[in-house]
N, C-alpha and C positions, 0 to 999 in steps of 0.2 A: 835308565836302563842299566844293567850290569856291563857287560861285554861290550868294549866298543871297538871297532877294525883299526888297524892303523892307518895314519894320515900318510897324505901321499908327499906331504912336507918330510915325512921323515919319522924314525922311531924315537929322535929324543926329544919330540913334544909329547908325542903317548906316555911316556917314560915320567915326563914332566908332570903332565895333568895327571897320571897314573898317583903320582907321588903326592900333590897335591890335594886330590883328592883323601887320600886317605890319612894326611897331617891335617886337614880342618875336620874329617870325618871322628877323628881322636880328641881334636881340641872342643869338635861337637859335642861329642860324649860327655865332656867333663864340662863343661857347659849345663848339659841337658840334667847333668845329675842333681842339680839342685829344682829340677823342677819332674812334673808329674809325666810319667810316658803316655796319659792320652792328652791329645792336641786340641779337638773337638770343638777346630774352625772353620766356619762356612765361607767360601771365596765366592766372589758376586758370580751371578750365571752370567752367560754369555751365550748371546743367538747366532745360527751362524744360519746361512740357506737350507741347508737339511733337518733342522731342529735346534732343542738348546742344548749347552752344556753345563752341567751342573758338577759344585767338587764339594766335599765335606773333606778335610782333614782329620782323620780320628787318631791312629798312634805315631807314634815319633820313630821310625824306625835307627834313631841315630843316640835312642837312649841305651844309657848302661844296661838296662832290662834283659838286651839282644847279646851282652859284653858275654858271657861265660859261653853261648853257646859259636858265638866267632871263634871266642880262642879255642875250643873242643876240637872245631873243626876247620880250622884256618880259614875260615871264608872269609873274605873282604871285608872292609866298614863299611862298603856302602852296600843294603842287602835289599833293594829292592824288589829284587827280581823274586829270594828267599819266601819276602812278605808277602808279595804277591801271588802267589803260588798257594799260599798260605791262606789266602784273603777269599781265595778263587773257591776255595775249600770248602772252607766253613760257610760263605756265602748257599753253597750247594745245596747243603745240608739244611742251614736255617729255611729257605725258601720250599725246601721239601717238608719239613717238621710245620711250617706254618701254612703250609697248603696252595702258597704265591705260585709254588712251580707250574701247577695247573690253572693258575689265572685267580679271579677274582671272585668276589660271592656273588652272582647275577651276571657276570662275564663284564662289568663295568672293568672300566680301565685302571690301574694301578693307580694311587696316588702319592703326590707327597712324603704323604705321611706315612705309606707302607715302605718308603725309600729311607725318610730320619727312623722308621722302627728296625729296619734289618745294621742301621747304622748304630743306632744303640744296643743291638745287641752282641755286635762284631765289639764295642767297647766294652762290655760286662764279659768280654772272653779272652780277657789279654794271656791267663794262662794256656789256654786253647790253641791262642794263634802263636804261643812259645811253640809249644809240641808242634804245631803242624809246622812252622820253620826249621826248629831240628828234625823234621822229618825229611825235609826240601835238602839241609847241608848235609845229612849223610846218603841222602841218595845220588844225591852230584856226585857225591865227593868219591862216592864206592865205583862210580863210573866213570869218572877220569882216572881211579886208580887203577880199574881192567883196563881200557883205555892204553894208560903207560905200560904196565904189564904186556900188552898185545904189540908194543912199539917201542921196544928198548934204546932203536937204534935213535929216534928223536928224540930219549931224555935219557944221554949218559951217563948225569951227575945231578947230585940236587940242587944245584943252581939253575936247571933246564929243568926240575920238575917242582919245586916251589912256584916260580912265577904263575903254570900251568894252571896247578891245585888252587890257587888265591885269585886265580882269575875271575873277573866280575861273568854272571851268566848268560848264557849266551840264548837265543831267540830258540835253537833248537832243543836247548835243554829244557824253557822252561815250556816250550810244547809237549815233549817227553813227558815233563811230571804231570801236565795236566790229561795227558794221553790216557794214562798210569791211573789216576784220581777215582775217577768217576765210571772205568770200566766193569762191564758184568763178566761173572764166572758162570758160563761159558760167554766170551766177548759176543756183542750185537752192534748191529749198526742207529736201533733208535732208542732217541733215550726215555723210555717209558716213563720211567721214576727220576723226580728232578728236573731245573729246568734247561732249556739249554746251554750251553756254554762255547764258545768261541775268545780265540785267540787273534784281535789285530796287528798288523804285523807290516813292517815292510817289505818289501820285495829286495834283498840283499843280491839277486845275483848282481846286476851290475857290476859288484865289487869283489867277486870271486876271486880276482887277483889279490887280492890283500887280505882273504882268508887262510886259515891256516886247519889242518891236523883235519877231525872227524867234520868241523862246521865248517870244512870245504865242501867236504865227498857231500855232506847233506845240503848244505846250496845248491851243488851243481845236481844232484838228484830230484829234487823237490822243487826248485824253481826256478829252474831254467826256462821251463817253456811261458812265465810270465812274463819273460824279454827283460829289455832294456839296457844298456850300453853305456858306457860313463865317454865324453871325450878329452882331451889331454889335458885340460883345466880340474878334472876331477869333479865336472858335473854328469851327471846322471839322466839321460836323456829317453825317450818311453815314445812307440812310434803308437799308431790309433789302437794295434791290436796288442798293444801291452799294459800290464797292471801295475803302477806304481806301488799298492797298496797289496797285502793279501787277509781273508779272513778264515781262518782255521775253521773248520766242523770240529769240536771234541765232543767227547774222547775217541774219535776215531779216526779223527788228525788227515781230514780230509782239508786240501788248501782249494781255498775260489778265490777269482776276482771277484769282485763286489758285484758282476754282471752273473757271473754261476752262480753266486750266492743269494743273489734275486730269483732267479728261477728255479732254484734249488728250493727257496721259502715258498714259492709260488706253488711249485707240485705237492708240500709238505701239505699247506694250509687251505690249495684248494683256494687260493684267495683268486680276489676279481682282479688284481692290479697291485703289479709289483711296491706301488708308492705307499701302497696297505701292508707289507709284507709283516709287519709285527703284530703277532694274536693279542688282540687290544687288553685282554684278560691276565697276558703274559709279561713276566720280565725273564731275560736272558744275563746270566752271568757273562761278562766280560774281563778278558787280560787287553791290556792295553799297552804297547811298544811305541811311549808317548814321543822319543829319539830325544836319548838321554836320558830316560826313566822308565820303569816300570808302573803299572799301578791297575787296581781292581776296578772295576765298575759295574753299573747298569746299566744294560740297556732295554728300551721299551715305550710304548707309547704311554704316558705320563698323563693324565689327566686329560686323555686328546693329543697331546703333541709328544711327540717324536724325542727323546732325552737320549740324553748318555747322562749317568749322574756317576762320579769318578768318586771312589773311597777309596783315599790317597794318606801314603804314610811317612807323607815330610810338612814343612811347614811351606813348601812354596806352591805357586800356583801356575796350573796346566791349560786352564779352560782357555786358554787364547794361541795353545798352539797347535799346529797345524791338523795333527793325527786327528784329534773328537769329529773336528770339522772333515774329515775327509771321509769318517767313518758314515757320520751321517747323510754327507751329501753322498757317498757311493750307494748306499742301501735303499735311499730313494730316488735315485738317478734313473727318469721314465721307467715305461714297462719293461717286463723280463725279455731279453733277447735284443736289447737295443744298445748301443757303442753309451760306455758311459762318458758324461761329460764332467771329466777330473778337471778341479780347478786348476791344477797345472801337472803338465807333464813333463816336471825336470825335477832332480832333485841335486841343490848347489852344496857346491864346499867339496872337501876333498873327502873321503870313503862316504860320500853322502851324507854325512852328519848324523846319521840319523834321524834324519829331521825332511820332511817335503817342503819345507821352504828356506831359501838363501836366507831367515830374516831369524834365524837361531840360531849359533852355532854349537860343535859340540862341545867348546870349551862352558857357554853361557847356557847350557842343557845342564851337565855335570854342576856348576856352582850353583841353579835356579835348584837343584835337586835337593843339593845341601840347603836349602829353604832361604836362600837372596834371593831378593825380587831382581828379575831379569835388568831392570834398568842400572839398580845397581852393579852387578854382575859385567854387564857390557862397560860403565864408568870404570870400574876397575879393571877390567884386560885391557883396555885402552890405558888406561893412566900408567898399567905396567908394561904396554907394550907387546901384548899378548903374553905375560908370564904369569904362567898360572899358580906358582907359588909366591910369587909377589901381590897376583891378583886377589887371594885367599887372603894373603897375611892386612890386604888393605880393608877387607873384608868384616873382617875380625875385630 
């Protein structure tokens, strides 16, 4: 993910991994330039109780490819959130042009191989998902400059207004762009043309304390009433009628628990049972807020079973952390109107990690992103001591 809160340890680990990040994210680059910006590696699936999870790696988003339009518009190295947005897009579009959006020929169920065909075509469009990312950094970037503009008094100088502008993106922003995407002129509420689209997401209030500027006011607006509390350890605690998790409606930026979102599909499709809720004929675009990364997906029932299949733009791999798995087990969690049964309701570490399980942190999110596999990641913040620029350099 882009944005991440700060730690309740303090602002000179953020500071730290802030920095960290973007010294391997450079030495990525120059790395990556000897090799090809698509990636176009499949990571083993992984079953979880709600279905499977499936990933393809297609482009590199840490190649020089991305390098002119970072420095245009000062956006971070790590662009995640950019790609994604990006990914969400063109996915839109292709599944519209190829007629997926309304299902299948016979109403059979999506397969496979309609999953590797929208993947190969998202790789035959590496110009395409340029434009659509410089479309993502000047639209941020124009609104954290009204933003500043509207708020002189919190950025007196440009050392208070660089950090802001290079900030990694944050969960509201990249709902906005997808708000934005896919809306009609005159706006509606259903989406006629195309297929669905939703945003997973956490549940940030919690850590409203350790937000800051517009992505407080919209915490404390938009998801307050999903609960949840952190206690002075800086975990994150969720009582029966709270949603650890949230799933967006777009483009009309409707948020549900994964229980509204049952019922919500239920009234849609008319279906017999919320455990049905996916039109067998359908796939749905997905944003994913995997905590500590961004990234695109499917979702649908797949050949008969139940998929998220993740079209991811680093080299490391996601399918075993918590989010896929929570995604799917909330969307089949019994009938519509019944208390979901979330495999846990706490989220550990300090501003949450990002992450629904103590077993990630966000230091080992942030390097798994830069494409190390998590075990090494975790060997090295241990072997440094949790230093994340020593963690990187062992990395390396």
């Amino acid at each position: 993910m882009e944005r991440i809160e700060r730690m309740s340890s303090g602002d000179q680990f953020e500071a730290e991994l802030r920095a960290a990040l973007e010294a391997s994210a450079q030495l990525a680059m120059q790395s990556a330039a000897e090799n090809a910006v698509e990636i176009d590696k499949d990571i083993d699936a992984h079953e979880t109780r709600g279905g499977v999870v499936t990933q393809r790696n297609l482009i590199d988003q840490f190649h020089p490819f991305f390098k002119d339009a970072i420095e245009e518009f000062e956006a971070p190295s790590s662009i995640c959130g950019y790609v994604t947005i990006a990914t969400c897009r063109i996915l839109h579009e292709l599944m519209t042009r190829s007629g997926l959006s309304q299902g299948t020929t016979g109403g059979d169920s999506p397969t496979a191989a309609n999953i590797r065909q929208l993947g190969d075509a998202l790789l035959s469009q590496k110009e395409r998902l340029l434009a659509e990312v410089r479309r993502a950094m000047q639209s941020i970037r124009a609104k954290r400059e009204r933003y500043m503009a509207a708020h002189p008094a919190d950025f007196p100088d440009a050392q208070s207004k660089k950090p802001y502008l290079r900030a990694w993106v944050a969960n509201y922003e990249l709902s906005d762009e997808l708000r934005e995407s896919t809306m009609c002129d005159p706006p509606c509420h259903a989406q006629s043309e195309g297929p669905p689209m939703y945003f997973a997401r956490h549940n940030e209030y919690p850590i409203l304390g350790e937000a800051t500027h517009e992505e407080k006011q919209r915490i404390e607006a938009e998801q307050k009433r999903f609960g949840g509390h952190v206690d002075a350890r800086g975990v994150a605690h969720y009582d029966e009628d709270d949603s650890p998790i949230i799933l967006e409606m777009l483009p009309v930026g409707r948020l549900m628990s994964p229980q509204e979102f049952r019922q919500s599909e239920l009234e849609e499709t008319q279906a017999v049972g919320a455990s049905n809720w996916i039109p067998t004929a359908q796939l749905a675009v997905l944003a994913v807020d995997l905590g500590g990364h961004f990234t695109a997906a499917l979702l649908g029932c797949v050949e008969g079973q139940k998929t998220l299949a993740m079209l991811n733009s680093t080299h490391g791999s996601y399918t075993q952390y918590p989010m896929p798995g929570l995604i799917l087990a909330g969307i089949s969690s019994g009938p519509a109107g019944t208390k979901d049964q979330s495999p846990s309701r706490s989220l550990s570490g300090p501003s949450l990690q990002r992450s629904l399980s103590g077993e990630i942190t966000e230091a080992e999110a942030l390097l798994v992103s830069m494409g190390f596999p998590l075990a090494q990641a975790r060997e090295a913040l241990e072997a440094s001591h949790g230093n994340a620029n020593e963690a990187v350099n062992l990395l390396l």
